[in-house]
Biopython code that builds the backbone (N, CA, C, O; Angstrom):
import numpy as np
from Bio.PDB.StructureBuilder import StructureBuilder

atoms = [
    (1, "UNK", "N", (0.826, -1.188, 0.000)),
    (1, "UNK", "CA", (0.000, 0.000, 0.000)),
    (1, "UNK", "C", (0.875, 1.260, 0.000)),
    (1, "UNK", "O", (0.679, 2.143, -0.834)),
    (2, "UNK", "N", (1.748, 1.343, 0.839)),
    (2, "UNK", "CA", (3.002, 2.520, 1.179)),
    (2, "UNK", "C", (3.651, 2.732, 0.021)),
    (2, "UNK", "O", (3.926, 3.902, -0.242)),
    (3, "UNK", "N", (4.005, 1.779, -0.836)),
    (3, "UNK", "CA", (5.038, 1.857, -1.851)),
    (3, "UNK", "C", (4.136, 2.232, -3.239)),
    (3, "UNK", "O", (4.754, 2.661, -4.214)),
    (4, "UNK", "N", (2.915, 2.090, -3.300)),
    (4, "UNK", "CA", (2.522, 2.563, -4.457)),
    (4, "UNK", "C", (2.000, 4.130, -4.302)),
    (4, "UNK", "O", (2.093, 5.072, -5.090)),
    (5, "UNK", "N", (1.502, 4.053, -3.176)),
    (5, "UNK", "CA", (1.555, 5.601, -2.590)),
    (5, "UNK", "C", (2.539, 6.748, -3.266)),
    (5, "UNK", "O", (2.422, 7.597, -4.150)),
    (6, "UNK", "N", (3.810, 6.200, -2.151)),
    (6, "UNK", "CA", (4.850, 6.330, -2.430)),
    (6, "UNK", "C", (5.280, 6.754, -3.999)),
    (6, "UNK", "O", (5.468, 7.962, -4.148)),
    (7, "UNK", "N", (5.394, 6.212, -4.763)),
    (7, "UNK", "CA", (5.892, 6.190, -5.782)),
    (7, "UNK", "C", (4.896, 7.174, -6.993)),
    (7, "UNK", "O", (5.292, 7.543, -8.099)),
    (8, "UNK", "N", (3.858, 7.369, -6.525)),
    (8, "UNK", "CA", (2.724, 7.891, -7.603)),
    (8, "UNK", "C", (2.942, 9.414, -7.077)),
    (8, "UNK", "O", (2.667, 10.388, -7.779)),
    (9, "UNK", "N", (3.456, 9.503, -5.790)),
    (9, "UNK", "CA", (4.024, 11.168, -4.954)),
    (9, "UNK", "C", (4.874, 11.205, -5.526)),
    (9, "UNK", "O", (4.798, 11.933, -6.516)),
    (10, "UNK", "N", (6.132, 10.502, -5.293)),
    (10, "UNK", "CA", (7.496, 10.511, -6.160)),
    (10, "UNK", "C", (7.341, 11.387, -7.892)),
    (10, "UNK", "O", (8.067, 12.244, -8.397)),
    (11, "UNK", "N", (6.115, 10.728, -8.409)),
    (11, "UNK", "CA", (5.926, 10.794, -9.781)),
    (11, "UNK", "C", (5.499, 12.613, -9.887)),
    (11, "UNK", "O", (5.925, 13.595, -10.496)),
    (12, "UNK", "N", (4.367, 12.292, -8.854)),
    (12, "UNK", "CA", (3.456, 14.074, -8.931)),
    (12, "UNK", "C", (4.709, 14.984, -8.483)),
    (12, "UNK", "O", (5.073, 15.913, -9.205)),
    (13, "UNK", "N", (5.492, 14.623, -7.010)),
    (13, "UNK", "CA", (6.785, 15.820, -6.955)),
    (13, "UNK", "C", (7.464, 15.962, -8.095)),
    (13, "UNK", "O", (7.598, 17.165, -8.319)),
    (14, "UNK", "N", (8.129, 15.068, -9.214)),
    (14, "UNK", "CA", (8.689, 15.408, -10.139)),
    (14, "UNK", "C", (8.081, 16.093, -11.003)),
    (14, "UNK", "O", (8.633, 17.030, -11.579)),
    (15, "UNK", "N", (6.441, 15.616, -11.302)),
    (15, "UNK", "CA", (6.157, 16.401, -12.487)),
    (15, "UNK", "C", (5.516, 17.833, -11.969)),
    (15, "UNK", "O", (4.899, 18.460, -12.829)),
    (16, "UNK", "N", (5.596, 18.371, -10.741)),
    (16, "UNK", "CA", (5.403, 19.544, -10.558)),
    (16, "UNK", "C", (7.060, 20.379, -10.354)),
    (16, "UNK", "O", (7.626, 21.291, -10.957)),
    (17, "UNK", "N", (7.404, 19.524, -9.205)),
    (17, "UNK", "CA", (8.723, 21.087, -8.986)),
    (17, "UNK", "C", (9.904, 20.519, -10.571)),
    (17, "UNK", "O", (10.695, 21.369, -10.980)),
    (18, "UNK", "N", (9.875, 19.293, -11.191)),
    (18, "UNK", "CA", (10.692, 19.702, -12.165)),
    (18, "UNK", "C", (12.075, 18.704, -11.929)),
    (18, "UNK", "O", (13.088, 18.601, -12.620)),
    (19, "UNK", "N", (11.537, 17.773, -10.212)),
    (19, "UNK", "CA", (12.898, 17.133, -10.163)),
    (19, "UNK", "C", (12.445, 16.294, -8.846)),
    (19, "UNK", "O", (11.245, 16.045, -8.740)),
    (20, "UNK", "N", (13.069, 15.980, -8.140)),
    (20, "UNK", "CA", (12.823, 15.416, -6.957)),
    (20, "UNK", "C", (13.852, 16.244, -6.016)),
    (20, "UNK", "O", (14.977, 16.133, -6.502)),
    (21, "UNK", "N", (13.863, 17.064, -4.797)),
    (21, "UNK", "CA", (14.631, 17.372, -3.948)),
    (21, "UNK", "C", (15.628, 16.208, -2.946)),
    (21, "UNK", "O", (15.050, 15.428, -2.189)),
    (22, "UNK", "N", (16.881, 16.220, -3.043)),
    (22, "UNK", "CA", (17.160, 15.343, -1.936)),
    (22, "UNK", "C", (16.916, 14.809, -0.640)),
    (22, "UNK", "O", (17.319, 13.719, -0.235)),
    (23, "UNK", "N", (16.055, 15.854, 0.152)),
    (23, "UNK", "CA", (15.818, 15.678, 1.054)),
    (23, "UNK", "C", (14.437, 15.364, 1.046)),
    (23, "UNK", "O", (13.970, 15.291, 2.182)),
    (24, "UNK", "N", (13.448, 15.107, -0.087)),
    (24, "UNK", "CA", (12.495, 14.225, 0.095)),
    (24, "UNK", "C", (12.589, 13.212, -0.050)),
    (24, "UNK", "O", (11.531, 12.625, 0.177)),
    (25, "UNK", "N", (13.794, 12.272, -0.500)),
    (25, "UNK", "CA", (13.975, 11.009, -0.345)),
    (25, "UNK", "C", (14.495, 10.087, 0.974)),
    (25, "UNK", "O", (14.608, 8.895, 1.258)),
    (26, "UNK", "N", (14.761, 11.528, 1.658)),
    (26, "UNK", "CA", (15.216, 10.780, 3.370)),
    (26, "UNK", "C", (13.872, 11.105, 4.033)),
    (26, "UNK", "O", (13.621, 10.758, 5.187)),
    (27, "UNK", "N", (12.964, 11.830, 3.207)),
    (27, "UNK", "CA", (11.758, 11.574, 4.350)),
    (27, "UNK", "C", (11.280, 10.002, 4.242)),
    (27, "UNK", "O", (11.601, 9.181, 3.383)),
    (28, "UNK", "N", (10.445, 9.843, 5.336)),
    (28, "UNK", "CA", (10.108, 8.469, 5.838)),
    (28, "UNK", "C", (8.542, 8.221, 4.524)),
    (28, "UNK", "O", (7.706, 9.090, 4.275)),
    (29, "UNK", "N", (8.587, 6.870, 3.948)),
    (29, "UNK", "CA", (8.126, 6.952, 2.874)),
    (29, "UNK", "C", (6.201, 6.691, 3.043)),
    (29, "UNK", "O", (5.330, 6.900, 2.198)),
    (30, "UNK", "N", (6.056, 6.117, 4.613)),
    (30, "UNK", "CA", (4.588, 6.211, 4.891)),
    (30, "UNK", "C", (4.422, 7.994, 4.844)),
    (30, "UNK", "O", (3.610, 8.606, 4.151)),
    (31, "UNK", "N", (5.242, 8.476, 5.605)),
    (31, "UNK", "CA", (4.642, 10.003, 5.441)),
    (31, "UNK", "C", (4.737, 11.031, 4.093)),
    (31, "UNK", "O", (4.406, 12.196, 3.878)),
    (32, "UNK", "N", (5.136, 10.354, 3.600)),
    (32, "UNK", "CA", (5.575, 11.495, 1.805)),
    (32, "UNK", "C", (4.411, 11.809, 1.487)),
    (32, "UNK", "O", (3.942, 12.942, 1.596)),
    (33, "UNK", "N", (3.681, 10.561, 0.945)),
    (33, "UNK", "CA", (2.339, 11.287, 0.166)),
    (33, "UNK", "C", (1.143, 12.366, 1.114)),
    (33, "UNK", "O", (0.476, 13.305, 0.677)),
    (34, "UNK", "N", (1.213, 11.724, 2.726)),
    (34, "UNK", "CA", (0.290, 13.015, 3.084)),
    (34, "UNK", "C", (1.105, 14.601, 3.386)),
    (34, "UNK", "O", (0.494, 15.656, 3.562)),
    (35, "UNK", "N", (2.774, 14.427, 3.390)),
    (35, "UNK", "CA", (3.297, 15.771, 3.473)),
    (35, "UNK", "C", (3.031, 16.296, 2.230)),
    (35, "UNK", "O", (2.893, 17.492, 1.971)),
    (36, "UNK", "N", (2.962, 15.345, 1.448)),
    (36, "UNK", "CA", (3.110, 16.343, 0.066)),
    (36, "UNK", "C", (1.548, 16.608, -0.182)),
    (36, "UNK", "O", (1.280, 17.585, -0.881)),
    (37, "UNK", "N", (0.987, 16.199, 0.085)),
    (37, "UNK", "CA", (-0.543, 16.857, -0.262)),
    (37, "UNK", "C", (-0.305, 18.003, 0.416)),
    (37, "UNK", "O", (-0.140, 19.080, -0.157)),
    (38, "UNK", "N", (-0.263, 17.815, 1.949)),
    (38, "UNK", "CA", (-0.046, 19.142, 2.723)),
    (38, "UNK", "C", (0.374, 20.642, 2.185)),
    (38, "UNK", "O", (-0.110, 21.758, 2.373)),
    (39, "UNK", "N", (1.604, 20.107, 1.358)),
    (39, "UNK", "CA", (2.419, 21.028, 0.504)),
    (39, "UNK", "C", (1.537, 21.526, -0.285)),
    (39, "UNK", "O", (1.206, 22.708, -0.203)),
    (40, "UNK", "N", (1.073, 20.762, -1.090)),
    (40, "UNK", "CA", (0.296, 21.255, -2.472)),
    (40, "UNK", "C", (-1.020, 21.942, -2.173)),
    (40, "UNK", "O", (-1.468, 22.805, -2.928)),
    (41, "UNK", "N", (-1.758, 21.479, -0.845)),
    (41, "UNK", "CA", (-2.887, 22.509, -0.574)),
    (41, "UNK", "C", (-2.593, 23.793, -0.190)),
    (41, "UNK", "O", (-3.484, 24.641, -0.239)),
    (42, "UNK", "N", (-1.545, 24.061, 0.165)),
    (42, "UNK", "CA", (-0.563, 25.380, 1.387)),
    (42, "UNK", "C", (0.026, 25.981, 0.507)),
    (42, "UNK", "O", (-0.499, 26.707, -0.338)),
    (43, "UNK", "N", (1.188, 25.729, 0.628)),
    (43, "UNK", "CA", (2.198, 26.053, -0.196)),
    (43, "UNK", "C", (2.018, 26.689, -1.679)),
    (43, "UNK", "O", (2.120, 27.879, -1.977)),
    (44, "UNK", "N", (1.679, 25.429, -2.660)),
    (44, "UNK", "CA", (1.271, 25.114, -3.946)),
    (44, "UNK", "C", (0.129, 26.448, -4.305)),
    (44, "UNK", "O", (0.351, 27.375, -5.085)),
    (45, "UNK", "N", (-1.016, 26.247, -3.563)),
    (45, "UNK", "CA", (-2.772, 26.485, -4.064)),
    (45, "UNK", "C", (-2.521, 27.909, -4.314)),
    (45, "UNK", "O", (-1.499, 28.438, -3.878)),
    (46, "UNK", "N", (-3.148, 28.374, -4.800)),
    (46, "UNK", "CA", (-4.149, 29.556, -5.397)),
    (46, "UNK", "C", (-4.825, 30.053, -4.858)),
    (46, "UNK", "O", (-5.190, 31.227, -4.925)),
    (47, "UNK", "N", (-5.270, 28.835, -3.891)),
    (47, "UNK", "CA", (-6.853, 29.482, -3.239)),
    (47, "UNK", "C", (-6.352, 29.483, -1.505)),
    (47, "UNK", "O", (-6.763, 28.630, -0.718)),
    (48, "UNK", "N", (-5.639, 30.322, -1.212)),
    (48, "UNK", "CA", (-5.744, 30.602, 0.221)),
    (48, "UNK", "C", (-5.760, 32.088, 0.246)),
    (48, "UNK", "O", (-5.618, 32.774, -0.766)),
    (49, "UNK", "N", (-5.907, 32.471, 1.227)),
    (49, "UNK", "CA", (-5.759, 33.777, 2.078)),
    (49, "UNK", "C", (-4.631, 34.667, 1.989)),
    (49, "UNK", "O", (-4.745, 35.850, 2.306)),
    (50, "UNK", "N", (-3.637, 34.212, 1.610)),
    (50, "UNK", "CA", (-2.014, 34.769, 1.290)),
    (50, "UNK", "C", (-1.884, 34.858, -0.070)),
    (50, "UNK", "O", (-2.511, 34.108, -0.818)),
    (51, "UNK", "N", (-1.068, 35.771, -0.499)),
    (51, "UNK", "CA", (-0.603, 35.890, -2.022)),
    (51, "UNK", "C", (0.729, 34.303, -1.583)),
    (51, "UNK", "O", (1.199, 33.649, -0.652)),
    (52, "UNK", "N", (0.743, 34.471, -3.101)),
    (52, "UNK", "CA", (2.437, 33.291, -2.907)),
    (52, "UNK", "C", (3.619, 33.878, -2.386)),
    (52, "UNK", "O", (4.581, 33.318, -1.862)),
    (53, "UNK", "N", (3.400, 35.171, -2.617)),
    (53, "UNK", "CA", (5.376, 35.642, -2.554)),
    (53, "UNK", "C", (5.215, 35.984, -1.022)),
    (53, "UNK", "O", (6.255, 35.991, -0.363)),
    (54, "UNK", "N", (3.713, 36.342, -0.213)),
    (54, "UNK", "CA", (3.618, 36.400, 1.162)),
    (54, "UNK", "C", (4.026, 35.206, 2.036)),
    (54, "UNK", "O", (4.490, 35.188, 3.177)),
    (55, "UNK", "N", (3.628, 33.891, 0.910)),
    (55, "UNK", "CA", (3.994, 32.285, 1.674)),
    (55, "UNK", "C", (5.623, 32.159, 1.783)),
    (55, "UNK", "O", (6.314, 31.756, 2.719)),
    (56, "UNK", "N", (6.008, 32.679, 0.409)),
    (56, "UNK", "CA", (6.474, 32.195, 0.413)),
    (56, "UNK", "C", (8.510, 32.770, 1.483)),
    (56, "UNK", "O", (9.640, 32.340, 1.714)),
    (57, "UNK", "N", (7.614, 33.940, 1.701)),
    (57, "UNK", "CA", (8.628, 34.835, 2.456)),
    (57, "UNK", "C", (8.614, 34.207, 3.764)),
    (57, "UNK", "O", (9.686, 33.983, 4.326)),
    (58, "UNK", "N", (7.468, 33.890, 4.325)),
    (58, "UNK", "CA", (7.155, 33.480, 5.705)),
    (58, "UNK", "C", (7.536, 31.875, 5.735)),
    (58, "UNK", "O", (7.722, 31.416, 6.862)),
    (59, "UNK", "N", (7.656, 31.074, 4.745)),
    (59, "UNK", "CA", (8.233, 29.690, 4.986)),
    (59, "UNK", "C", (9.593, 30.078, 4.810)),
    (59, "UNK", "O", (10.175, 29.385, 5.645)),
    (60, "UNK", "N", (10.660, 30.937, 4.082)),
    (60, "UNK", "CA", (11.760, 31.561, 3.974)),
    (60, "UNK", "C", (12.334, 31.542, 5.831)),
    (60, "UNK", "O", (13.103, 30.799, 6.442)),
    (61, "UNK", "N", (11.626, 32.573, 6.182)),
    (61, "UNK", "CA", (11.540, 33.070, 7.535)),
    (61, "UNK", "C", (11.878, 31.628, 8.428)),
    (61, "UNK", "O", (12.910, 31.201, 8.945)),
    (62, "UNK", "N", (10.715, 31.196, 8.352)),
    (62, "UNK", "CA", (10.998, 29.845, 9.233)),
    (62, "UNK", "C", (12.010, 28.943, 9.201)),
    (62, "UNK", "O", (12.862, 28.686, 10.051)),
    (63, "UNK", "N", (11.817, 28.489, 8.112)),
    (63, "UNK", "CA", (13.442, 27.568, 7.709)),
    (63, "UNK", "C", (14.416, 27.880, 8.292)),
    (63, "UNK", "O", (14.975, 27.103, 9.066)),
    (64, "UNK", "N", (15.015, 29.589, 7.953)),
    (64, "UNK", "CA", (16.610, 30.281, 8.410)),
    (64, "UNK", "C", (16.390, 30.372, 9.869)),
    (64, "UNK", "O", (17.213, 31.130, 10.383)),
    (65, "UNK", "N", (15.494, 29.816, 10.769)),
    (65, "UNK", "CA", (15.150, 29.830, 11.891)),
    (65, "UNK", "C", (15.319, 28.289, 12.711)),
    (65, "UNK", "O", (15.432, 28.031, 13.909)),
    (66, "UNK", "N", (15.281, 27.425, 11.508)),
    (66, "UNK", "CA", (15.034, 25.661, 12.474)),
    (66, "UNK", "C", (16.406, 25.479, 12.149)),
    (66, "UNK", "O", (16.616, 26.163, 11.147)),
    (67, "UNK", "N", (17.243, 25.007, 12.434)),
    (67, "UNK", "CA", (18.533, 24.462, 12.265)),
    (67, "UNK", "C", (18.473, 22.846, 11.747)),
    (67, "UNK", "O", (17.921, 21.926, 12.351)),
    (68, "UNK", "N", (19.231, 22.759, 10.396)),
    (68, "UNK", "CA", (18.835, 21.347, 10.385)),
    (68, "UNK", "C", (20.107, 20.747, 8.961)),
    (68, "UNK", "O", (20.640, 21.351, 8.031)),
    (69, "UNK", "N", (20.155, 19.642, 9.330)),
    (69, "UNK", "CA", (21.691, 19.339, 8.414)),
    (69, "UNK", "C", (21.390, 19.109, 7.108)),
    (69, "UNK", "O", (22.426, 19.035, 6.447)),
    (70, "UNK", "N", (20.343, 18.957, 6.422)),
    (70, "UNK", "CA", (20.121, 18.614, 4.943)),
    (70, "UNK", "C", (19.487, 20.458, 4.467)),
    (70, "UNK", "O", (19.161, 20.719, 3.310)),
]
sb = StructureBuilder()
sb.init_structure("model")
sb.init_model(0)
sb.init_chain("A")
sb.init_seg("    ")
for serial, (resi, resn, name, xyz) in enumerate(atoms, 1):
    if name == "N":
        sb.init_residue(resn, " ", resi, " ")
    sb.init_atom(name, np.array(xyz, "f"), 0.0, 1.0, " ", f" {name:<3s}", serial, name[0])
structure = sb.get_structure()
């Protein structure tokens, strides 16, 4: 069940950002497909409350804030 999941996310991350990031392949592979929905409703959509370049300043923000080795 995990691995076809898996792999059909694998497929949609590539054919949206253009590639696969390295560090979505060390995520844990039961959780990929619901982070990445997560992503694509948030992040991704059109339809929220924020312009994109507002998201996308404020996930900017956060990141240079968590410390993390990848």
């Amino acid at each position: 069940m995990y691995a076809d999941d898996y792999d059909v996310t694998i497929k949609d991350i590539q054919s949206t950002m253009g590639g696969v990031p390295s560090f979505v392949k060390q995520f844990p592979k039961a959780g990929l497909p619901g982070a990445w929905a997560e992503v694509k409703a948030i992040e991704l959509s059109d339809k929220t409350a924020l312009p994109p370049k507002v998201r996308s300043l404020i996930s900017l923000a956060v990141v240079a804030q968590i410390p993390c080795n990848y």
